[in-house]
C-alpha positions as CSV (number, residue, x, y, z in Angstrom):
1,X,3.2,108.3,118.8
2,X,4.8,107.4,121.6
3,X,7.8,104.6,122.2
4,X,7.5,101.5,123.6
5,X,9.4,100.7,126.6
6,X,11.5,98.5,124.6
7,X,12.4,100.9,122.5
8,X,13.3,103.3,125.4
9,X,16.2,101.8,125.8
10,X,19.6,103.2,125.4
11,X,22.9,101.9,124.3
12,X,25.5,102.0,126.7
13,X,28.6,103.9,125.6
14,X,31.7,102.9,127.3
15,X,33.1,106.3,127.4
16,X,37.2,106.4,125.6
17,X,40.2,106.4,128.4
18,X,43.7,108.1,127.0
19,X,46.7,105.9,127.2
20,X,48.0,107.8,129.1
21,X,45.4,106.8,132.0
22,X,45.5,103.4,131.3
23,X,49.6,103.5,131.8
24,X,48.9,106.0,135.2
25,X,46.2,103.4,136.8
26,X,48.5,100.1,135.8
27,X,51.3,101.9,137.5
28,X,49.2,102.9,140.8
29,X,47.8,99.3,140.8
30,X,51.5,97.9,140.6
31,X,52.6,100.5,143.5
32,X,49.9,99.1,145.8
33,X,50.6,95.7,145.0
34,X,54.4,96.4,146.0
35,X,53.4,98.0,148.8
36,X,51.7,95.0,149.9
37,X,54.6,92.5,149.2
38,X,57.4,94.5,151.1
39,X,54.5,94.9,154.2
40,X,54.1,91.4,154.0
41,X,57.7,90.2,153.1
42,X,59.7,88.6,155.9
43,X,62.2,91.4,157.7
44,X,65.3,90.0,155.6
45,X,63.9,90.2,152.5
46,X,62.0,93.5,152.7
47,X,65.6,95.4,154.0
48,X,67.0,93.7,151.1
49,X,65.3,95.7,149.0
50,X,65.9,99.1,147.9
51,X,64.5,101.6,146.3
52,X,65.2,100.7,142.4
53,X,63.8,97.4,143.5
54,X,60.5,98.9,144.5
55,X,59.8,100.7,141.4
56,X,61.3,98.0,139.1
57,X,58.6,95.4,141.1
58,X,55.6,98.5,140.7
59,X,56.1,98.8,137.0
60,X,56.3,95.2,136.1
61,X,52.9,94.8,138.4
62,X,51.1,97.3,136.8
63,X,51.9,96.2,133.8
64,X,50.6,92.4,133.9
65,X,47.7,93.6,136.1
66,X,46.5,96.3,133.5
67,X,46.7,94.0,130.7
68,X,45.3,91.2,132.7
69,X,42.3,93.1,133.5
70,X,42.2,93.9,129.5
71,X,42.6,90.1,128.8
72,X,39.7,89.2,131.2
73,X,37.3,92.1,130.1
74,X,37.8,90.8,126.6
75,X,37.6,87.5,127.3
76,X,34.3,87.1,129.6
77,X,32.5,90.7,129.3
78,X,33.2,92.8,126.4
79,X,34.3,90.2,123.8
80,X,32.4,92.0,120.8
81,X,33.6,95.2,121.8
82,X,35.7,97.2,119.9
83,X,36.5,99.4,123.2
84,X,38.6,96.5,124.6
85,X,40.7,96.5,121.8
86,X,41.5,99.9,122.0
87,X,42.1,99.7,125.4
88,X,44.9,97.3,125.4
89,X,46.1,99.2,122.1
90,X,46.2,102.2,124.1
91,X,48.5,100.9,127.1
92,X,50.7,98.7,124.2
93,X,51.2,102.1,122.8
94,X,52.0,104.3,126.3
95,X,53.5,102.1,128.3
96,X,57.6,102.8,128.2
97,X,58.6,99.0,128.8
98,X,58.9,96.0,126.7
99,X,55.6,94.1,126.6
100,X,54.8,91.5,124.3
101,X,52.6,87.8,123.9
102,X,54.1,84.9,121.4
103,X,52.6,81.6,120.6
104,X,54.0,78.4,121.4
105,X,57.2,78.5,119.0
106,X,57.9,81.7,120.4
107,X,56.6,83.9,117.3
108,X,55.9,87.2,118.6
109,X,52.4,88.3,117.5
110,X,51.8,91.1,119.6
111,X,54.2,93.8,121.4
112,X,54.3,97.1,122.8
113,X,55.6,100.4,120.5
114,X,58.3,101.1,122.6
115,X,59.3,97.5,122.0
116,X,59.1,98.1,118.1
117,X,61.2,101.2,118.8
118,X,63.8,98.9,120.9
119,X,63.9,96.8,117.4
120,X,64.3,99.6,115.1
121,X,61.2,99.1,113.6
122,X,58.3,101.9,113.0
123,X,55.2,100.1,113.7
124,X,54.7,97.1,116.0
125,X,53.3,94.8,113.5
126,X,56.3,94.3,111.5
127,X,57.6,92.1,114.3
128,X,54.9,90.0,113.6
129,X,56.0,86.1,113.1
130,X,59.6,86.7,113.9
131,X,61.3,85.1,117.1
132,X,64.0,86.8,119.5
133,X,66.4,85.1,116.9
134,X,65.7,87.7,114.4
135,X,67.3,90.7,116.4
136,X,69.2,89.3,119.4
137,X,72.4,87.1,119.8
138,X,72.2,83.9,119.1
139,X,73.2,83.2,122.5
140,X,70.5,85.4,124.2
141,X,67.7,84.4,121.7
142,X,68.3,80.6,123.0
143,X,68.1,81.4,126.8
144,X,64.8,83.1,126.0
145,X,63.6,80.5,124.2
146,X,64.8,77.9,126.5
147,X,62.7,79.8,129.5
148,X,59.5,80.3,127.0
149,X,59.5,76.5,126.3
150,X,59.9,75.5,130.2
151,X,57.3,78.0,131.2
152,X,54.7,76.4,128.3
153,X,55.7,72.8,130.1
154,X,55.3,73.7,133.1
155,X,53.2,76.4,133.4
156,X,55.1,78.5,135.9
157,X,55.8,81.8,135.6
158,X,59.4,83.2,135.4
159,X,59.6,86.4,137.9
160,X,61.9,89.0,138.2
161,X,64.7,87.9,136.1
162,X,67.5,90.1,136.0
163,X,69.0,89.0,132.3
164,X,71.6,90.8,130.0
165,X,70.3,91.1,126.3
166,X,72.7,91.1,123.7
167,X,72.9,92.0,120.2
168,X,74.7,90.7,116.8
169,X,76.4,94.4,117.3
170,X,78.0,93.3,120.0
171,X,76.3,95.7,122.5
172,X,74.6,95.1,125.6
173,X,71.9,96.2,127.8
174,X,70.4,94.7,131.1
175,X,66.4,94.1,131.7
176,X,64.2,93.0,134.8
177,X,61.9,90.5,132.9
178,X,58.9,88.9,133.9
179,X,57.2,86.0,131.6
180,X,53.5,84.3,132.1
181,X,51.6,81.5,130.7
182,X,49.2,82.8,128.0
183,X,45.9,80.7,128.7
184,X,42.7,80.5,126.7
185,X,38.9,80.9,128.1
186,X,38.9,76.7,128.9
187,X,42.7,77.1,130.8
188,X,45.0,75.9,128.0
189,X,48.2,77.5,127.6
190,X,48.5,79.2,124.2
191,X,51.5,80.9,124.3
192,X,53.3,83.2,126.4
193,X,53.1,87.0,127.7
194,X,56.2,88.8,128.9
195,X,57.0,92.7,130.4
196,X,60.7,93.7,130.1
197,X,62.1,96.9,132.0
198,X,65.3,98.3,131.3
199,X,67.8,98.6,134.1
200,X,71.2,99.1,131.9
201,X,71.4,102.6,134.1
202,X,71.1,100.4,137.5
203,X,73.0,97.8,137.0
204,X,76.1,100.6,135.5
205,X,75.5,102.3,138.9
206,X,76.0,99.4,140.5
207,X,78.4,98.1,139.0
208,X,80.7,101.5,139.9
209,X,79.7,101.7,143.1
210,X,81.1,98.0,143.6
211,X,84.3,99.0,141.6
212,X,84.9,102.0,144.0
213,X,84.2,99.9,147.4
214,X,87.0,97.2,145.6
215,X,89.6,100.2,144.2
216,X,91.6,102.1,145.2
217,X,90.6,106.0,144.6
218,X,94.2,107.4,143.3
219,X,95.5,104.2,142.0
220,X,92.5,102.2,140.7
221,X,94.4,99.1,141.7
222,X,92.4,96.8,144.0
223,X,92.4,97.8,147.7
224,X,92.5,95.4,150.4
225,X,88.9,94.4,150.6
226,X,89.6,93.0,147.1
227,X,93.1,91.7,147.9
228,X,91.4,89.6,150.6
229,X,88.8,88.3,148.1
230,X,91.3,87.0,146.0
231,X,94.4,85.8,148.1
232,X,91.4,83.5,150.3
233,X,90.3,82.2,146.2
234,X,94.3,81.6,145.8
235,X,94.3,79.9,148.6
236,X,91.4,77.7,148.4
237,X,92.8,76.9,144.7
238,X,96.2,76.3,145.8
239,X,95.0,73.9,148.2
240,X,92.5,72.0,145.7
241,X,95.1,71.6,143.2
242,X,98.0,71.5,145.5
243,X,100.1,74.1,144.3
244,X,101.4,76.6,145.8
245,X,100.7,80.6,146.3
246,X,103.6,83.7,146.8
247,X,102.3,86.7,148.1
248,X,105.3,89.8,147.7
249,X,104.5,93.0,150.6
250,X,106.2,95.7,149.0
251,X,107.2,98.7,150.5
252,X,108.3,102.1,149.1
253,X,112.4,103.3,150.2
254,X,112.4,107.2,151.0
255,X,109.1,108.0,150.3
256,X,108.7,110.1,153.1
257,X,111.4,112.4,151.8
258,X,109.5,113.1,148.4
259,X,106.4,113.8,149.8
260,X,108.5,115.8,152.7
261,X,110.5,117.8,150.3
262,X,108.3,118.1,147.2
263,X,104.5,118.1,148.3
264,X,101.6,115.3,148.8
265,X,100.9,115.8,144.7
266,X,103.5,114.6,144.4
267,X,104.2,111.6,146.4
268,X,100.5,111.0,144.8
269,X,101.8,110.8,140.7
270,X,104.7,108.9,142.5
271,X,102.4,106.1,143.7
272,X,100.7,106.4,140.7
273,X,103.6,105.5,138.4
274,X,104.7,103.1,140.8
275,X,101.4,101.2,140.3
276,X,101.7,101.3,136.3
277,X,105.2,99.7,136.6
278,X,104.1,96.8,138.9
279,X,101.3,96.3,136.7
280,X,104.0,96.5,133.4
281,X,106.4,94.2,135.0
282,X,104.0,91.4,136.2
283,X,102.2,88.1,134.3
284,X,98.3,88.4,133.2
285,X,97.5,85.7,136.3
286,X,99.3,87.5,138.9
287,X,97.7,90.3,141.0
288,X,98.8,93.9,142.5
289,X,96.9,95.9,145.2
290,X,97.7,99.1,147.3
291,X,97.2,98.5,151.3
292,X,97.6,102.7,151.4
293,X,100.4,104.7,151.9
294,X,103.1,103.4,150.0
295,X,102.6,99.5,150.4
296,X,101.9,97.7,147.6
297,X,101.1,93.3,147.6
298,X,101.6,91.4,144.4
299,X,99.9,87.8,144.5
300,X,101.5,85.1,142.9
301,X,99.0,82.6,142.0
302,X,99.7,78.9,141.6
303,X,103.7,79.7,141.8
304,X,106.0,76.4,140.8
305,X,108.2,77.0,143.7
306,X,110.8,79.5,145.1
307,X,112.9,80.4,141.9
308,X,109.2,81.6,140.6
309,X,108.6,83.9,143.3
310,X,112.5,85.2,143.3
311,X,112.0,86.0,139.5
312,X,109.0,88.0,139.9
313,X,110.6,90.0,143.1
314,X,113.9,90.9,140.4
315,X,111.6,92.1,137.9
316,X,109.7,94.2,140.7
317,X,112.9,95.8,142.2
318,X,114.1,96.5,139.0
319,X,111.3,98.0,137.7
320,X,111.0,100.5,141.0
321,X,114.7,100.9,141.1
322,X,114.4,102.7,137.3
323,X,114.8,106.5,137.8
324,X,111.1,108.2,137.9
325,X,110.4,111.4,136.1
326,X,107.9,113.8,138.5
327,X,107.0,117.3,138.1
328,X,110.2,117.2,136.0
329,X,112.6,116.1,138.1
330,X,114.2,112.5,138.3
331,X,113.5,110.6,141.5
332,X,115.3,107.5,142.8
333,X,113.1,105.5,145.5
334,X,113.8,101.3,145.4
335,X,112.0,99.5,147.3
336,X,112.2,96.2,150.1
337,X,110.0,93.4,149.5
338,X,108.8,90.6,151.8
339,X,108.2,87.1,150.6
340,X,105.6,84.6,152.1
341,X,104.5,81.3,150.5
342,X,101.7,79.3,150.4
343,X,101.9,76.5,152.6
344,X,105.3,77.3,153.7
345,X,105.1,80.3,155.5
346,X,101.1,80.2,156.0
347,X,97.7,78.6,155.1
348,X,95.4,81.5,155.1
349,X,95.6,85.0,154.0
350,X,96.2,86.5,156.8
351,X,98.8,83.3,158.2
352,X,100.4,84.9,154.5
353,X,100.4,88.5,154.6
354,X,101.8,88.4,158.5
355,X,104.9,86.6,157.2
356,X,105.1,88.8,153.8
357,X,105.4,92.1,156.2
358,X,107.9,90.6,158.9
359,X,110.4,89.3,156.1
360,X,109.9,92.8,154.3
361,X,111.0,94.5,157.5
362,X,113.8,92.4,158.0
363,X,114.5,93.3,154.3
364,X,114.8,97.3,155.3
365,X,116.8,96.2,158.4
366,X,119.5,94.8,155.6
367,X,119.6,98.1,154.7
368,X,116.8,98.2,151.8
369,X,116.3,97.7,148.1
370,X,116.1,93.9,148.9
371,X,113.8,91.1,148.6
372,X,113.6,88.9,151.6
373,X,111.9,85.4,151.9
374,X,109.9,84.7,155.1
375,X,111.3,81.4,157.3
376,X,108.5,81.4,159.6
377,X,104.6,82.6,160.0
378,X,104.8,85.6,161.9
379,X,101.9,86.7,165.1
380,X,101.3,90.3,164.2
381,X,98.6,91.4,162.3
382,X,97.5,94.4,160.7
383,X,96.8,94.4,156.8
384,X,93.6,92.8,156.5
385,X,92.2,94.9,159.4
386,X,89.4,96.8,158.8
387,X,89.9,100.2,156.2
């Protein structure tokens, strides 16, 4: 007997896609759509970018657009089917960032298993009910919670948030988050969705390469890009709160004969236990950086007057004058200081550090180990030049 031509027809399969794929395509996807925004970003704004950037703003996009196009095939084509759910099951399972949805008191009711993993927890549905309160900080459970309920206000999306998450160990680890309104079929917001991508490694990197441009290499005391930073702060702070500001340009007596007669090694541990004692001699407020060679500045911050600034340059030239003890042997170098104040002698840093170097000259002229104050600004310049 043969079938009818209704009953000639077949069921359509939707055939089963690995994780794996779905994670692959979401990523591609995201790549493209990065590719678009630094093509179409203005020429400021795309040179600001590097290449962390790129791949940070590729994963995040393939994320929301994979599980967007999950959401919508659910929601208006394949609501009854089972495939959909195992599609978005798949990529909550493969993908290697945070992903998760809450409702509108911020209960999580769905997240990725790497996210579980990030909690401790085996499977993803023990999270399940619980809020960011149950495994952050306090402090970083309210911030999240404060952007969750400003986004359900609102409806705007937070994008590219660059936030520190911290725990009730006390450790720490930085994310690139992006958060969504979670809308039903009629447009109603119903919760929230959000992709987190860790960038703890990045932001370290970071972090040392700005400590290296702001240090100095043998010392690890701040270098003159940093010692500019802060004397223009003192400044600016000295003459909000009118008080004033002592900046001490210290310089090393018969250096040149250790590193002459005993090696550049040396002369390096030298300036290396020089920069302890300064450090050992001088108040938490106050500040000590290495111009190179052997010149050292110590700021003063917020200084009561001259008597301050004199105490501080005893305690220096003491603590230099004390016998050093290098590759065994004892070493004697001292050293002559020059004293500038803030608005005395100068209203800028480099007004400051002109007036610090002639008085410390005129301190080696006097025939060295001395600490002389400056009586005027003086015109030459060379310590804030470029390294």
């Amino acid at each position: 007997m043969c079938a009818g031509p209704h009953s000639m027809r077949r069921e359509r399969h939707l055939p089963a896609v690995p994780g794996s794929a779905i994670a692959a395509i979401g990523f591609a996807l995201g790549v493209l759509l990065a590719l678009v925004l630094l093509r179409d970003a203005p020429p400021a704004l795309a040179s600001a970018l590097h290449r962390h950037a790129v791949v940070e703003t590729a994963m995040l996009a393939g994320c929301a657009l994979a599980l967007a196009a999950a959401l919508f095939l659910d929601a208006s084509v394949h609501r009854q089917n089972n495939w959909v759910r195992e599609l978005l099951g798949a990529f909550l399972d493969h993908i290697p960032d945070s992903v998760y949805f809450k409702d509108t008191q911020s209960r999580f009711v769905l997240i990725s298993r790497s996210m579980a993993k990030h909690f401790g927890m085996r499977d993803p549905s023990q999270a399940v009910g619980r809020t960011d309160h149950h495994f952050f900080s306090a402090e970083h459970a309210d911030m999240a919670l404060a952007d969750e309920q400003q986004i359900l206000r609102t409806g705007n999306p937070v994008v590219g948030l660059e936030e520190k998450e911290t725990w009730p160990d006390g450790h720490e680890n930085w994310v690139l988050t992006t958060k969504v309104p979670l809308r039903d079929p009629r447009g109603r917001i119903v919760g929230t969705m959000g992709i987190s991508h860790d960038i703890t490694d990045r932001r370290r990197a970071e972090a040392q390469i700005l400590h290296m441009a702001m240090h100095d290499a043998l010392t690890g005391l701040p270098n003159r890009v940093y010692l500019k930073d802060f004397l223009g702060r003192a400044v600016r702070n000295g003459q909000a709160t009118k008080s004033g500001v002592a900046v001490l340009l210290l310089d090393l007596d018969n250096f040149k004969e250790v590193n002459d007669s005993m090696g550049h090694h040396a002369g390096d541990q030298l300036l290396e236990a020089v920069s302890n004692r300064l450090k050992g001699c001088l108040r938490e407020s106050d500040f000590v950086a290495r111009l190179g060679g052997d010149e050292f500045v110590v700021v003063l911050p917020s200084v009561s007057g001259e008597n301050n600034a004199r105490q501080i340059a005893a305690l220096v030239l003491a603590a230099i004058s004390t016998p050093f003890c290098i590759q065994e042997q004892q070493l004697r170098v001292g050293a002559s200081i020059g004293v500038a104040q803030f608005p005395l002698n100068g209203r800028t840093p480099e007004d400051l550090l002109r007036a610090a170097d002639t008085a410390m000259y005129e301190a080696k002229a006097q025939g060295r180990g001395q600490c002389r104050f400056s009586t005027q600004p003086s015109t030459g310049a060379r310590y804030l030049a470029s390294a």
